[in-house]
Each structure stands twice: as C-alpha cells, then as structure tokens.
C-alpha positions in Angstrom: 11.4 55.7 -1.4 10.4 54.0 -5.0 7.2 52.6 -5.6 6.0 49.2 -5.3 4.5 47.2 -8.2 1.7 44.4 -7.3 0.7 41.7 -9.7 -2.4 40.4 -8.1 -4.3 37.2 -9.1 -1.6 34.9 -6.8 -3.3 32.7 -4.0 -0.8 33.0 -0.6 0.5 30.0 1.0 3.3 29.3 3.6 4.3 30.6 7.1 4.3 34.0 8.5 6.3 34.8 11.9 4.5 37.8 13.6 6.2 40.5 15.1 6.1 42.4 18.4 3.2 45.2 19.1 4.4 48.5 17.8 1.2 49.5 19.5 2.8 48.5 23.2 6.3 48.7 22.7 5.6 52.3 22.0 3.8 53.0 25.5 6.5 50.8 27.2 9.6 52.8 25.9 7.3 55.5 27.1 7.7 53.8 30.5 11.3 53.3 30.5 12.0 57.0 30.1 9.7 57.0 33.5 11.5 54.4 35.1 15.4 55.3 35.7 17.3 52.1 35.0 18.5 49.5 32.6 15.5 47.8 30.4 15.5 44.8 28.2 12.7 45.0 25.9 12.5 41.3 24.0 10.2 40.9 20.5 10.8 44.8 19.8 9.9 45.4 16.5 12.2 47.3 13.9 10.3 49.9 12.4 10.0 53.7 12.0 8.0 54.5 15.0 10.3 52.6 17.1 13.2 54.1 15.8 11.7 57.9 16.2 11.0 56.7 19.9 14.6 55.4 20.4 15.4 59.0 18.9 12.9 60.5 21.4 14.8 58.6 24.6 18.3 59.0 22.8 17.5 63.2 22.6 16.9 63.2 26.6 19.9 61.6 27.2 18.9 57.4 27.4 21.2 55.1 25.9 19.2 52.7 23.3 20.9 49.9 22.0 19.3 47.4 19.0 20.5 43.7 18.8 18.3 41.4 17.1 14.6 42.4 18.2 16.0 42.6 21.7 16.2 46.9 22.3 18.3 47.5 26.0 17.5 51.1 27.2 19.7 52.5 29.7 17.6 55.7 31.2 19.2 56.6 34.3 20.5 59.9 33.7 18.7 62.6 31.5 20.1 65.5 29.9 16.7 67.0 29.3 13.7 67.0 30.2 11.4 68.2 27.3 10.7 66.1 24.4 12.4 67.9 20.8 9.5 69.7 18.7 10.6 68.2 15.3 10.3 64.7 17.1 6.9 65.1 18.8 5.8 66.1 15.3 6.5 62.7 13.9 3.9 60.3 15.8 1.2 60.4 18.0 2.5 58.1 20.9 5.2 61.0 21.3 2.7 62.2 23.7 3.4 59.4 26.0 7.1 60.5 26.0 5.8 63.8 27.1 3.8 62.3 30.0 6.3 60.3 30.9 9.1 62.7 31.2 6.5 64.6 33.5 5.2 61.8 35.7 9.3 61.4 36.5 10.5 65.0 37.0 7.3 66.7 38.6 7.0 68.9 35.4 7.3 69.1 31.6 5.8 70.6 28.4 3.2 68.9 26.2 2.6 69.9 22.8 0.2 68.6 20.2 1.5 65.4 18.9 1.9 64.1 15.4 0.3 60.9 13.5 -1.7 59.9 10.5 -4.5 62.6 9.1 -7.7 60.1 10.5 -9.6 63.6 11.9 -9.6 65.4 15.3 -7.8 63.9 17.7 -7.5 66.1 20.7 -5.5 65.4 24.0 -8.1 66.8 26.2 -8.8 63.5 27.9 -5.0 63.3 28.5 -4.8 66.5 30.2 -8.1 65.5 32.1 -6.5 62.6 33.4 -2.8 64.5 34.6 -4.9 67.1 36.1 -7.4 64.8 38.2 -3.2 62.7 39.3 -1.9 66.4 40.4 -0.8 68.5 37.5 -1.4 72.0 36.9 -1.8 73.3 33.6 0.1 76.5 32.7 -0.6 77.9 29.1 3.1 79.0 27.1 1.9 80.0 23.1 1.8 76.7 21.6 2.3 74.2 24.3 1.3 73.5 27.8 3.3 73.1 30.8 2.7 70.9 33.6 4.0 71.3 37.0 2.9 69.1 39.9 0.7 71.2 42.5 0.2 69.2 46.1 0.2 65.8 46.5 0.1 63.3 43.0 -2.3 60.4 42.7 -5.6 60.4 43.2 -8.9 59.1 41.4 -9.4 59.4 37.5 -12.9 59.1 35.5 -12.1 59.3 31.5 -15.3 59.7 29.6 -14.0 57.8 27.0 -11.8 54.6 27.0 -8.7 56.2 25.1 -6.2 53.7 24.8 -3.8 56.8 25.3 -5.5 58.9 27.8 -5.7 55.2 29.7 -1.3 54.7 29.0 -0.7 58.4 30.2 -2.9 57.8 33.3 -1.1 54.9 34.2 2.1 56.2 33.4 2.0 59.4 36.3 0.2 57.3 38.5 2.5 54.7 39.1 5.3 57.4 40.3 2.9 59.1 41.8 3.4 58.7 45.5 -0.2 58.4 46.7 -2.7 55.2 45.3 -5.0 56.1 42.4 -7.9 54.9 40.8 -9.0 54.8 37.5 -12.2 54.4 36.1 -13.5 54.1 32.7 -10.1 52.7 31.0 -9.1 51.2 27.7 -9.2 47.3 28.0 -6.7 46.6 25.0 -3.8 43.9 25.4 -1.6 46.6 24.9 -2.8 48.1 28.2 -2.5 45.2 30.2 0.9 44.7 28.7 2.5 48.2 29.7 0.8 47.0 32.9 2.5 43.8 33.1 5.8 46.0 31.8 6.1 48.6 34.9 4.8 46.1 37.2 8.0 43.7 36.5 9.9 47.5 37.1 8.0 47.3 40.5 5.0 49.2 40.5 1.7 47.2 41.5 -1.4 47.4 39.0 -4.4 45.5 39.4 -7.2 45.0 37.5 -5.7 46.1 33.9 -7.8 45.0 31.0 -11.0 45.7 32.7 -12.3 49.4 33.1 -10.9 50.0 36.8 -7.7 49.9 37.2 -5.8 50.3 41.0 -2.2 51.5 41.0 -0.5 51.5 44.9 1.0 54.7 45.1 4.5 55.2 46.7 6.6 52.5 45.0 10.4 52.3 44.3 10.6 51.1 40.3 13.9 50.2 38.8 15.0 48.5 35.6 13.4 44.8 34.1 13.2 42.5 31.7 10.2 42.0 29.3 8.9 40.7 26.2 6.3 42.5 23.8 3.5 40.7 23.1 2.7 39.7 19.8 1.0 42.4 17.1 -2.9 41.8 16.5 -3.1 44.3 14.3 0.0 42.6 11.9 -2.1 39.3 12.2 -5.0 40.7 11.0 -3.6 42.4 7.9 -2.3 38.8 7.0 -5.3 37.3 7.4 -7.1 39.8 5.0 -4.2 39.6 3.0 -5.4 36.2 2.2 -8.8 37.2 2.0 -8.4 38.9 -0.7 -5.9 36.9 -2.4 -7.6 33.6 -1.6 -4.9 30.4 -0.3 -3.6 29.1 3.3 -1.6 30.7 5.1 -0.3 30.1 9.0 0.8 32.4 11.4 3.6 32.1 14.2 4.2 33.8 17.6 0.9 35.5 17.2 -1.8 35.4 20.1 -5.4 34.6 18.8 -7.0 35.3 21.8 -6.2 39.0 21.0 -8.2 39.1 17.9 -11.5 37.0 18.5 -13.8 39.7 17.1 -11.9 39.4 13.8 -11.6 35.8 13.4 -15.3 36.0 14.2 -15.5 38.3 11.0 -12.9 36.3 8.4 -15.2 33.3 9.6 -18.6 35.0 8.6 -16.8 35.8 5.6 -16.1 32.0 4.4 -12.8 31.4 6.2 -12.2 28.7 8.1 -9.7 29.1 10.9 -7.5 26.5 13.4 -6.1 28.5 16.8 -3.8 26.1 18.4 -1.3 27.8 21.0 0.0 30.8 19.2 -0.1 29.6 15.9 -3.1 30.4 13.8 -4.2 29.0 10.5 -6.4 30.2 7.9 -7.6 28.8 4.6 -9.5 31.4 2.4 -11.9 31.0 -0.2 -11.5 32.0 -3.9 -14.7 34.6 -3.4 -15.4 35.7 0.2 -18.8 36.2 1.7 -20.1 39.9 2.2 -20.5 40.8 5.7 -23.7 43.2 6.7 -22.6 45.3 9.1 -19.6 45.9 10.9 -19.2 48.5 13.2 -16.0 50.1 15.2 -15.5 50.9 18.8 -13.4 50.4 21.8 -11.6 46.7 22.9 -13.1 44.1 22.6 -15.3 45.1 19.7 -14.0 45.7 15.9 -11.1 47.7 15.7 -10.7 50.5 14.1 -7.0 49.7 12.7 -8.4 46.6 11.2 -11.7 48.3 9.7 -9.2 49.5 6.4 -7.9 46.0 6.2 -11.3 44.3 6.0 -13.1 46.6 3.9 -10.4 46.8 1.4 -10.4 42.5 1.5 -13.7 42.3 0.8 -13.8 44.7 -2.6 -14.3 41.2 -4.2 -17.4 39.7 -2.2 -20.9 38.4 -3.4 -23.0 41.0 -1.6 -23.2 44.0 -0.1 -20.7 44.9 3.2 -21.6 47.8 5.2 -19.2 49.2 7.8 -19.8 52.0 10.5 -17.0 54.1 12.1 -17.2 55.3 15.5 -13.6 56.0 16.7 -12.1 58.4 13.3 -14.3 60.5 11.1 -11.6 60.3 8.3 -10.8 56.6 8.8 -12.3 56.0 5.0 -9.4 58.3 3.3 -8.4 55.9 1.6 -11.8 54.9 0.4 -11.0 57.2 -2.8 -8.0 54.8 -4.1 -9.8 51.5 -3.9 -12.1 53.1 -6.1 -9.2 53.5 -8.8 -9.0 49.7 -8.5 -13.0 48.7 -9.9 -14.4 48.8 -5.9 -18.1 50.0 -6.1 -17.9 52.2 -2.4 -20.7 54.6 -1.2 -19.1 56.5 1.4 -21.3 59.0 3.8 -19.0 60.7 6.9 -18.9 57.4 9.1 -20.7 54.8 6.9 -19.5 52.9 3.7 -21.2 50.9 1.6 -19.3 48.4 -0.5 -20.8 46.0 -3.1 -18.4 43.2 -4.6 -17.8 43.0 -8.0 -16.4 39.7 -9.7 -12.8 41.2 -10.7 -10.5 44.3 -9.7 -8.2 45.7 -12.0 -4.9 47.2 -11.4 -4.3 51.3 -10.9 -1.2 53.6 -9.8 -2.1 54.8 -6.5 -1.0 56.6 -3.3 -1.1 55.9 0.5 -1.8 58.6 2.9 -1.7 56.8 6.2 -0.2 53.6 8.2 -3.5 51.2 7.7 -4.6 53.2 4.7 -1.6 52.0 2.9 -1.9 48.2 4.3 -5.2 48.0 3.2 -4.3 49.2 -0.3 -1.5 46.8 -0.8 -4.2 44.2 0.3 -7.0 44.9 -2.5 -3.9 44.7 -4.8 -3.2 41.3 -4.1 -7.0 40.4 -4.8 -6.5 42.5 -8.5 -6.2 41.6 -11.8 -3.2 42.8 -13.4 -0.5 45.7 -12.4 -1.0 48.2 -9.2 1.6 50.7 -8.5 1.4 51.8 -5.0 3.4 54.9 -3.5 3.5 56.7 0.0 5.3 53.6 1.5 6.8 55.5 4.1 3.5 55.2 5.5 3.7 51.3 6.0 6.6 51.5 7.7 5.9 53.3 10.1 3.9 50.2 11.6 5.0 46.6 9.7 8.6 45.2 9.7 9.1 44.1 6.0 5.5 43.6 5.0 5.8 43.2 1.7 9.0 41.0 1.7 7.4 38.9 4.2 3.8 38.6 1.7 6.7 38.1 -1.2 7.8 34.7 0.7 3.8 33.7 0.8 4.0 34.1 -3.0 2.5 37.1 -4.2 4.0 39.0 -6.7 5.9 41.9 -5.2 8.3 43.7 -7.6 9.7 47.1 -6.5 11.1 49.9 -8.5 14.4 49.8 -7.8 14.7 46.3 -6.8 18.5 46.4 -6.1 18.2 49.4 -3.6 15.7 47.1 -1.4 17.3 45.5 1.4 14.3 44.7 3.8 12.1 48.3 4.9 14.4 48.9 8.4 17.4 49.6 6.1 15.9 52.5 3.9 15.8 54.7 7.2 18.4 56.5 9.8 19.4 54.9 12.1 18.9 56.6 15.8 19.9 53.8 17.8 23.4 53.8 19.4 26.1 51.6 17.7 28.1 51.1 20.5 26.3 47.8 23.2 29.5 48.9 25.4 28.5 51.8 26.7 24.9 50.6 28.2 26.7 49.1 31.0 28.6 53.0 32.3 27.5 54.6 35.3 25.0 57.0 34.9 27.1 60.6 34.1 24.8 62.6 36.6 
C-alpha cells in the first residue's frame, strides 16, 4: 500500500455520513457464530477487521455474504470448531470468536490474540470470567482449552470493566442454561448493543450499560435482524479532524449521546457544537484552546481510542495540554512522529505534556497502529506544507475510506499512486462469499 501525501493548511467544510461501529459489529459477528441461524447485520462497516472476522466465520464453516453495508451470516452448520491460528493472529476481537465458538459447543481452544502494539494486554480477566460461567481450563503448549465442567452459568465479578472480558461473559452466558450474573461490567454502547443484538436472537439481558448485568439462563436463540449502531470513535476523529484544520463540518447517522465526554472536550477547546437528532455540527476555530488535563478510563469517561485523536488536534493550541493514560502504557507510540511535525511533547510512561506552537510543518512519517495512524493524518491536516504518511494498512483496519471521505471536506489528500486508489475496501482480499444464492441452502450437517 503507497503512501499518502497531506497538504495541510485547508479549513474542512461539508457533510460527513458516519459509519457502523467496527467496535460492536465485531462482538456481534462474534454472536452470530454463537447463535445457529440466519443473521442480517444492517450499517456493517467495510473494513479490514470486518473482513478478517467474515474470514474467521467463513473458516468454521458460516456463509457471509456482503451487499451494500447490509452483511447476512448464515451459521447454522460448522465445519470446525477452533478458530485458524494465522487468523487469531490478526486482531484482538478474534478472542470473541474463540469464546463464542466455546459458549456454543461446550469446548474450544483459546490462544493469545492479535492487535495493535499499545502494551500488555492479557486475557486473564477473560478466562476469569469462562471459568466463574463453568469452564475448565486445560493447558496444551501455547494455547488453552476449555471444556465445560458441571452445570454453565452462574455469577461473575470482573475486577476491571473490560469491554472484552464484559462481551465474552455475556457471550457464554447467554447459552448457558442456568441464569448468571455479572458484576463489575463495561458500560460502553457497544455493550448494550451486542445486548440489544442476541436479545432480538432471543436471549433476555437486563440491565446492559450499567455494571450488573442479568442474563436468564436456558433460552432457545435463533437467527435476527439488526442494525449497528453508529461509530463514536469515527465521529470523534472528524471532529478533531477539524480541530486541527479549523472550518465546519456536520456529521450524519452518528449518535451524540455516545460521545458527551468529547464534545464536552472540543467545547473547552473553542468549538462550538449543535446536536440535533443524529446529526451533529461543529464549527472550529482557527487556533484551539489548550485543555489542562485530560485523563483516560473506562465508559463514560475519556476514551482511550480518542486520547491519540485529541492530543494530536491540539499540537497547535495556545497553552499547555496535559493528558494521563490509564487503560495502555504504550498508548503515546505515536508521540515520537508528531514530533517530526514541530509538536513540543514531554512524554513520561502514562503522562504527556504538549505545548502549542503557532505553526507545524510537514514530515515523512510512519503509523504503527489503528488510532496512532488517525491521529497522525489529523496533525497533518493542521500543518504547513507536505506530510507523507505510511503504515496505512493500519487505518484500515478501523475507518471505511477515511481519507477519501476528509478529501470530499476539502483537504488536500493526494496519494502515491493515485490511479491504483479505488476507495481503502478495494486494496484488500476479499473473504466474503460472492455467491447471496447459497445463504438461503439447508444447513449441510
């Protein structure tokens, strides 16, 4: 994948559509490999961890069919049960996969999943929460297996709120066959919308979005019908996106409800922002504000995802912005390039210190993760003259057509082989299966 070429210095204006949650359409294909049946997944983004999901269901032996945004998933019959290594290696949410394909056969292997490099990110509080719903844990050299021991279900106390931990916990306890508790959950939107997700397939969750969530045990789940909600992470990497470059922009489809802590933020910064429905408007000063302090942690405060975005948007404040991170110890990786581009940055483990400086100038750099590599495409825009930024691979993994879609806002996005470009869904293999016909045969076992 060529390089992209940013010619900062143009303020954005126009309209902005945003797409599905890559964030719960992950855990909900998850669920459909739990479920067996036919699944209709609406506002399903098209982008490379989707398509190495598909490729995760497609390897066990689901049908996955793309038209539009809408993905169908027929997963009533499996031909295997384990997840492929070279797959699990590829993302982080391939441990939902894993989870799943054990909460629906009673056993399964679980191996350390993939991601971006942000630090230590173990699976103990997984494997915490599978054991305390009925799984035993039998070590095989580099993976685990997990066989169900007794009756499943039961009560589950994570000492953190990991959004994943929380989605693998729900996951085995809604086919489990006994009721379960669980205490100490994630509250994301993306929790509440698996919920909403395997409740339309017929299981019954209560209290999602709050840290105790009741699932009945003993339910009978089959296929539905259900539509992602929209990305707040893609919404907030537009608004910084203006931020930096100064102008108005407006966004569609988006839900700003989902995102009050950083509207709260782009406000304090000198934005000022309409909500009206789901459409969101924002008009951005020329200079933003410095913010003091801004700290990370668990829904509903700052995210950690959007952290990158705002520090990176605010290279170009009056004042001094300070930002603590309490979720990834190597969240500031990409600290290091900004650098290249004028930013004055004092980094210290899980604290950075950034004072503005009137102007940034252009630099060739490199992206080493998914909100690493938004963020540095966002300082760009704010920049004077030529950035080249490579390691793209790494923003698509997460955005649909990012920089096509900030192209039609105005800036000044030229990439290095122009011709080859035909929106970011096309450079990659496609997984998904060409023929719609065969999601409606019977199930071949």
């Amino acid at each position: 994948m060529g390089a992209l070429s940013i010619y900062g210095g143009n303020r954005l204006s126009g309209e902005v559509r945003i797409s599905g949650a890559k964030n719960s359409a992950l855990p909900i294909l998850a669920a459909c490999l739990l479920v067996g049946g036919v699944h209709q997944l609406e506002n399903c983004p098209d982008i490379t961890d989707i398509r190495v999901a598909c490729g995760i269901l497609e390897a066990l032996g689901c049908r996955v069919c793309r038209e539009g945004s809408i993905l169908t998933v027929d997963s009533r019959c499996l031909v295997q049960r384990s997840v492929p290594e070279d797959l699990v290696g590829r993302m982080r949410a391939s441990i939902l996969f894993q989870g799943a394909a054990y909460a629906r056969f009673g056993s399964g292997i679980l191996s350390q999943p993939g991601g971006c490099p942000l630090g230590a990110r173990p699976i103990d509080l997984h494997l915490a929460a599978l054991q305390a719903l009925g799984a035993k844990l039998v070590e095989e050299q580099s993976s685990l297996r997990l066989e169900k021991q007794g009756p499943d279900g039961g009560f589950v106390k994570l000492r953190y709120p990991s959004v994943g931990a929380t989605e693998n916990a729900l996951l085995a306890a809604a086919a489990a066959g006994n009721d379960s508790i669980l205490i100490g959950c994630a509250c994301e939107p993306e929790i509440v919308d698996l919920a909403n997700f395997l409740n339309a397939c017929g299981a019954k969750i209560t209290g999602a979005g709050t840290q105790t969530i009741f699932v009945r045990g003993g339910r009978v789940l089959s296929g539905a019908v259900h539509r992602v909600i929209p990305d707040r992470m893609e919404t907030v990497s537009y608004l910084c996106a203006c931020l930096s470059a100064g102008g108005r922009i407006t966004l569609r489809e988006t839900d700003p409800g989902c995102c009050r802590t950083e509207l709260e933020l782009l406000e304090a910064a000198g934005c000022k922002i309409c909500a009206e429905g789901s459409s969101l408007s924002m008009d951005a000063p020329d200079r933003p504000d410095a913010v003091p302090l801004v700290v990370t942690g668990p829904y509903p405060r700052f995210s950690t995802d959007a952290q990158p975005l705002f520090l990176a948007a605010l290279c170009r404040a009056h004042g001094v912005s300070r930002f603590c991170e309490t979720v990834f110890e190597s969240r500031f990786g990409f600290a290091s390039e900004l650098e290249k581009l004028g930013a004055r940055l004092q980094v210290r483990e899980r604290y950075a210190r950034l004072e503005g400086v009137p102007a940034l100038h252009g630099a060739s750099l490199c992206a080493q993760d998914l909100r690493g590599a938004a963020a540095l495409l966002i300082a760009a825009l704010g920049a004077e003259g030529e950035t080249k930024l490579s390691g793209l691979a790494h923003l698509e993994r997460g955005y649909s057509d990012f920089p096509a879609k900030l192209r039609n806002l105005g800036a000044d996005l030229r990439w290095e082989h122009e011709n080859e470009y035909k929106g970011g869904a096309a450079w990659l293999p496609n997984v998904l299966s060409e023929n719609a016909a065969t999601m409606e045969a019977s199930p071949r076992s």
